[in-house]
C-alpha positions, -999 to +999 in steps of 0.1 A: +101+275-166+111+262-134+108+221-126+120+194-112+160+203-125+161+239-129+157+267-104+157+305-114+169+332-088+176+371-097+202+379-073+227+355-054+223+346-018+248+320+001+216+306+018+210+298-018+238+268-017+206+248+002+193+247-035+227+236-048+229+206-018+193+199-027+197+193-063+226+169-056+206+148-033+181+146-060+186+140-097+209+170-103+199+202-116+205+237-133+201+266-109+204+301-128+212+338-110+199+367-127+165+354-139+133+362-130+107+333-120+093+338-150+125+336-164+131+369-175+170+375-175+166+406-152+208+404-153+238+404-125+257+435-112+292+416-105+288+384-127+327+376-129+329+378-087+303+348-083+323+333-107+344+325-084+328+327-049+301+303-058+323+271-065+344+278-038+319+286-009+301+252-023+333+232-023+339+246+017+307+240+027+292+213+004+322+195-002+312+187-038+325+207-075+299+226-094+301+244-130+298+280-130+290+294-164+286+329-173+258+336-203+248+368-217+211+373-235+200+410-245+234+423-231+225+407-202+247+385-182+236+353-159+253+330-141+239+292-145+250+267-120+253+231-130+248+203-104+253+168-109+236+144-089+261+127-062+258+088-050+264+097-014+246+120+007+257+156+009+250+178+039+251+220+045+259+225+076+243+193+088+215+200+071+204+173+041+178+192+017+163+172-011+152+187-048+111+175-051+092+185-079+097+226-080+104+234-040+133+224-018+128+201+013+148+194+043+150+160+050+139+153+088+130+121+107+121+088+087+123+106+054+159+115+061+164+078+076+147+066+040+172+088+017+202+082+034+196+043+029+188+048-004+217+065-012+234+030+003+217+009-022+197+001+011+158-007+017+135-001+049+136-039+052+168-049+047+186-034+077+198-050+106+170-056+136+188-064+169+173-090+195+153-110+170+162-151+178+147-181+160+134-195+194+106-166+190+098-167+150+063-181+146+067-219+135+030-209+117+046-187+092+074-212+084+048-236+080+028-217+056+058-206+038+070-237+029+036-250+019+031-219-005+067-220-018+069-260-026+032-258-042+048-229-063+082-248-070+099-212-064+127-227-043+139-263-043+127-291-027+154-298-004+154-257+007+125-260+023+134-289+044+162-266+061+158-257+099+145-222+097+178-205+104+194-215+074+161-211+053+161-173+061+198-173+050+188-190+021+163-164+011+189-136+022+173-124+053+206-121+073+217-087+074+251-096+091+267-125+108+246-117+140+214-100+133+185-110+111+169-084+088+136-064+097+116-082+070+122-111+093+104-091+122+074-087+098+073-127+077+080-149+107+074-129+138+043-133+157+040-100+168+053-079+142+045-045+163+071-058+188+094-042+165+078-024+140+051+000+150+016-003+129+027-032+109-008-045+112-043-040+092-074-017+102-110-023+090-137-003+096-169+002+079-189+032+071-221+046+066-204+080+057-173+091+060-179+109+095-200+078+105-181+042+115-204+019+119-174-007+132-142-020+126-117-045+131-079-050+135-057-076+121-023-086+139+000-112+135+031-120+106+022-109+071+010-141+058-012-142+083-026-109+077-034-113+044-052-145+045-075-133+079-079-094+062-091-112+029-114-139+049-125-110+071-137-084+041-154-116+024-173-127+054-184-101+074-175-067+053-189-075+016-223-093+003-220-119-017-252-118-045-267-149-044-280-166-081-289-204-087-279-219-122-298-250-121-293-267-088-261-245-082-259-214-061-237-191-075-220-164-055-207-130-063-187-101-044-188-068-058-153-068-056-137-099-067-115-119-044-084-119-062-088-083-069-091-077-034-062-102-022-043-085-050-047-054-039-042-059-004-009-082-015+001-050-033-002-026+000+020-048+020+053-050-003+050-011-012+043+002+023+065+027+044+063+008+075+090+033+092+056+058+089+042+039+118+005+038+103-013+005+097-025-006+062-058+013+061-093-005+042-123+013+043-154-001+032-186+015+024-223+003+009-211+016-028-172+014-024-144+000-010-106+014-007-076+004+006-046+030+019-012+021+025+018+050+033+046+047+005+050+064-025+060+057-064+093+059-076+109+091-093+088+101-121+063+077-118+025+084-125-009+060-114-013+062-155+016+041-156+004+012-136-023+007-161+002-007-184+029-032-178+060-013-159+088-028-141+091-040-105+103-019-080+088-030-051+091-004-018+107-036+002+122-061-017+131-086+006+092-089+016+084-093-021+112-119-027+092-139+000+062-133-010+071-146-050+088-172-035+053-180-017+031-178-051+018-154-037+028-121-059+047-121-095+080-097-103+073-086-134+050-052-125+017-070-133+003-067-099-025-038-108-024-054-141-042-085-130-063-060-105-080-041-136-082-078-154-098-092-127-125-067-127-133-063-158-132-103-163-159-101-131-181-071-153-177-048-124-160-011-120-123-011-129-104+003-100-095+039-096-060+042-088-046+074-068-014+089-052-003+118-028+019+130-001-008+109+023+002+076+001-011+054-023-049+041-028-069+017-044-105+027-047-133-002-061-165+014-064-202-009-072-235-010-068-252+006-033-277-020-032-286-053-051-319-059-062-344-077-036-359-110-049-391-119-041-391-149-053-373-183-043-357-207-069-372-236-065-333-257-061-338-241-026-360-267-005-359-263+030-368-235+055-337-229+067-320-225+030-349-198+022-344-183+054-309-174+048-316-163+009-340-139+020-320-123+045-288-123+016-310-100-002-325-084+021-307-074+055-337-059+071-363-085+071-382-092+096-400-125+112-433-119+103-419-108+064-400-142+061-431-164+080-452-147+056-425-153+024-416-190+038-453-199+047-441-210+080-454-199+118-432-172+128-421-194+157-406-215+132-389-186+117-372-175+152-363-210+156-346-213+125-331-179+136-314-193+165-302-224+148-286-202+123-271-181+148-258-208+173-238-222+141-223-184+134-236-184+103-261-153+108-253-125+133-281-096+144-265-062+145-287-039+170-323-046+180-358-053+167-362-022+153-335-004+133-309-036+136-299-058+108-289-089+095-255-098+088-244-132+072-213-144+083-212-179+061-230-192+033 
């Protein structure tokens, strides 16, 4: 049966040394003439010619050695091809094809940028980015940086007391003796897109999937995306439901917050950011799901990151940072803690799923929580029962909560305003049809 290493073809064709070239840019391979896809040995008609035209033509053109080997079954006889897998990259006719999964690929664009670096023990991130200076690095993300890292201990002391150019050489973020790397353009930069295109975060919410009801974007260096997407999705994206044990209000998301920071932590150091695309969260009343474009190594399968794995982070000059920062581990725990997190929280694990598109994380909960119509009594005044009513229930209107609160509904409008003025309430659309969203408890 054909797979990922072996490749059945019942006559021989020279446009068939693609496969060959494909195989060793991959993991190597068998590739067999005189068998039938099904792999029926239908048999060759000059076995012993191929013998010798087929290593040759691949040494002219390929410039690599292959083993020819010529089998008989049933008085049949086959040729099978054995390729090994070659360190550097091999090219037919300035062509590079790839072996994936059972089909042969040529290699165009940022995929062929992506395998020629990894065949130089290179990342995405870790080559050269001309025109960066230190004058134009964000002094913010040092600042936070250093903060994270000496909270952490993950660096010494008297590291992170260096002027910033020799605290990126100290985390290995000089390519060469001139330029810095392009994970510098993304930690440090301001203005990551000035070098990177879509190295930023898109939000949007939805009522369906054809239906965006709005949406935000979130610029600046990583560090600062993380901590403004995970404020942003906490505030303004997800409802909080609100309980009282004893005097105490208690809060909870339907997604946790470190499950969400996780995730979102988890986007950044795996993405392909030479795809161009943003990080990609989509929240909905019953779900929510984050997409990022990158893909799991060789071999790998979303089963797998239910259990503990190693780390093989897409960029690992980002994740370095971020561990140094506290702000990831390295030890392949990262959807680990996700699924803990959520079952710790009693809510949905996370569903976890892969293709050509990319890589998502998917939490899904409850549409809707209950309404409560009736107020603990820890929750004195007006303007407290005022903003529990509309944290269950989005929709209310005055004369509901003057007739809930036992207050005149002029009262209620001027609580209403108060609450508004302070940015802690915000009405989306009008009297009729609008809602209520909170925007701080």
């Amino acid at each position: 049966m054909e797979n990922q290493n072996i490749e059945y073809k019942e006559t021989w064709r020279d446009e068939y040394i693609k496969w060959i070239c494909g195989f060793s840019n991959a993991n190597g391979g068998k590739l067999y003439i005189g068998i039938s896809d099904k792999g029926i040995v239908t048999g060759l008609k000059e076995p012993k010619k191929l013998l010798e035209e087929i290593p040759n033509k691949t040494k002219d053109i390929l410039g690599i050695l292959v083993n020819v080997n010529l089998k008989t079954k049933t008085k049949k006889q086959y040729l099978e091809i054995i390729i090994e897998p070659y360190p550097s990259p091999v090219s037919y006719k300035g062509q590079y094809h790839y072996r994936s999964g059972s089909t042969k690929q040529e290699l165009k664009g940022a995929a062929l940028d992506k395998f020629i670096l990894q065949k130089q023990g290179k990342h995405w991130d870790s080559v050269p980015q001309p025109n960066i200076t230190i004058k134009e690095l964000a002094k913010s993300a040092f600042d936070y940086f250093k903060i994270k890292a000496a909270d952490t201990k993950r660096m010494p002391i008297e590291f992170l007391k260096d002027k910033p150019n020799i605290l990126l050489e100290r985390l290995h973020l000089k390519a060469d003796k001139i330029y810095y790397k392009r994970a510098v353009a993304l930690l440090f930069h301001p203005d990551p897109e000035k070098y990177v295109t879509g190295a930023y975060v898109k939000v949007g919410f939805f009522n369906s999937d054809d239906d965006l009801a709005f949406q935000d974007e979130i610029h600046g260096h990583l560090f600062e995306q993380v901590e403004k997407t995970v404020d942003l999705l906490l505030t303004k994206y997800l409802k909080a439901s609100i309980s009282y044990k004893g005097l105490n209000r208690m809060e909870q998301y339907p997604v946790p917050e470190a499950a969400i920071r996780e995730a979102l932590l988890n986007a950044i150091v795996h993405k392909d950011y030479s795809s161009g695309n943003p990080i990609q969260i989509s929240v909905y009343n019953n779900k929510l799901i984050i997409w990022n474009e990158g893909q799991l190594p060789d071999d790998w399968t979303v089963e797998r990151l239910k259990t503990k794995h190693p780390s093989r982070p897409f960029n690992p000059d980002i994740a370095n940072c971020f561990f140094r920062a506290g702000l990831i581990e390295t030890w392949g725990r990262g959807t680990i803690k996700i699924i803990n997190e959520c079952k710790q929280a009693k809510v949905p694990q996370p569903i976890f799923k892969y293709d050509l598109s990319g890589f998502i994380i998917e939490f899904n909960y409850t549409a809707k929580r209950p309404f409560l119509s009736t107020i603990p009594k820890a929750i004195g005044t007006s303007t407290d029962k005022v903003m529990y009513f509309i944290a269950n229930n989005e929709t209310i209107t005055i004369s509901e909560l003057s007739e809930k609160i036992n207050v005149g509904e002029r009262t209620i409008k001027r609580i209403l305003k108060q609450l508004q003025d302070e940015n802690k309430i915000k009405r989306l659309g009008g009297n009729k049809g609008g809602h209520w969203e909170i925007r701080s408890l």
